[in-house]
Residue, then its C-alpha position, 0 to 999 in steps of 0.5 A: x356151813x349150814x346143818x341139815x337133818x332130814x326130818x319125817x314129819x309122819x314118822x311118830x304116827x306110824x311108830x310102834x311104842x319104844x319100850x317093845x324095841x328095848x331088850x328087857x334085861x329081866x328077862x333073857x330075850x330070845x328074840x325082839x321084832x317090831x311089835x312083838x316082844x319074846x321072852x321066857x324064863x325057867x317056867x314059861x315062854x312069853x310073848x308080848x304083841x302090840x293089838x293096839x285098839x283091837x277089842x280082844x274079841x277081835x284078837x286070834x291067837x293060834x298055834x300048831x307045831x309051835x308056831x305061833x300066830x296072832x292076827x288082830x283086826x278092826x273094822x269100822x263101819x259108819x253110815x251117815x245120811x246116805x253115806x257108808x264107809x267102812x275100813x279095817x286094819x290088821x296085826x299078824x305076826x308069826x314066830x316058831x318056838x320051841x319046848x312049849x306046851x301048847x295047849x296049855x297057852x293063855x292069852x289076854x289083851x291088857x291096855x292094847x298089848x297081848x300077852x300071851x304066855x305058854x308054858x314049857x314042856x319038863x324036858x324043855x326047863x333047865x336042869x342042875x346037874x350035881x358035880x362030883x369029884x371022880x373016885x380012884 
């Protein structure tokens, strides 16, 4: 009896990096999805997209009612003796978050990863609450 596997011989072109699939045990990880890592502790919300050969001018990052959306786009255009081609290619991603202070967001391209981190709202960071035995 003979062992077949299916094998894609492309599959590794078109693949994301395998450290974005992994969960991050630093951090509680609120959700993962191809190419976009969140996370946050108890100060900020961060979120990691890949923009792999996206120049960081071509990055947009926008949020509105915490709803986070990131588009990266390339565009290539040649001209070469009489011949002109021109192609593009996109990353978008959207998520809804919640507790964060949006406005005070920061993004930055760092080796084709986004990182994109926002601070939370007071109301939204954990509180230690102080136990006390009930007094008769």
């Amino acid at each position: 009896m003979v062992n077949l596997a299916r094998r894609d011989p492309f599959g590794s072109l078109f693949a994301w990096p395998r450290w974005l699939d992994e969960s991050d045990e630093t951090f509680p990880t609120i959700t993962t999805q191809r190419g976009l890592k969140i996370h946050e502790d108890d100060k900020n919300i961060y979120l990691e997209a890949v923009v792999a050969g996206v120049p960081a001018e071509d990055v947009e990052v926008n949020i509105e009612d915490g709803v986070v959306t990131v588009k990266a786009e390339k565009k290539v255009e040649e001209k070469k003796k009489g011949e002109y081609r021109a192609s593009a290619y996109n990353y978008y991603y959207t998520c809804a978050l919640s507790g964060g202070v949006w406005d005070k967001a920061k993004a930055e391209v760092d080796h084709g990863v986004l990182e994109i981190t926002i601070p939370k709202a007071a109301a939204a960071r954990p509180r230690k609450v102080t136990v006390k035995a009930k007094s008769k």
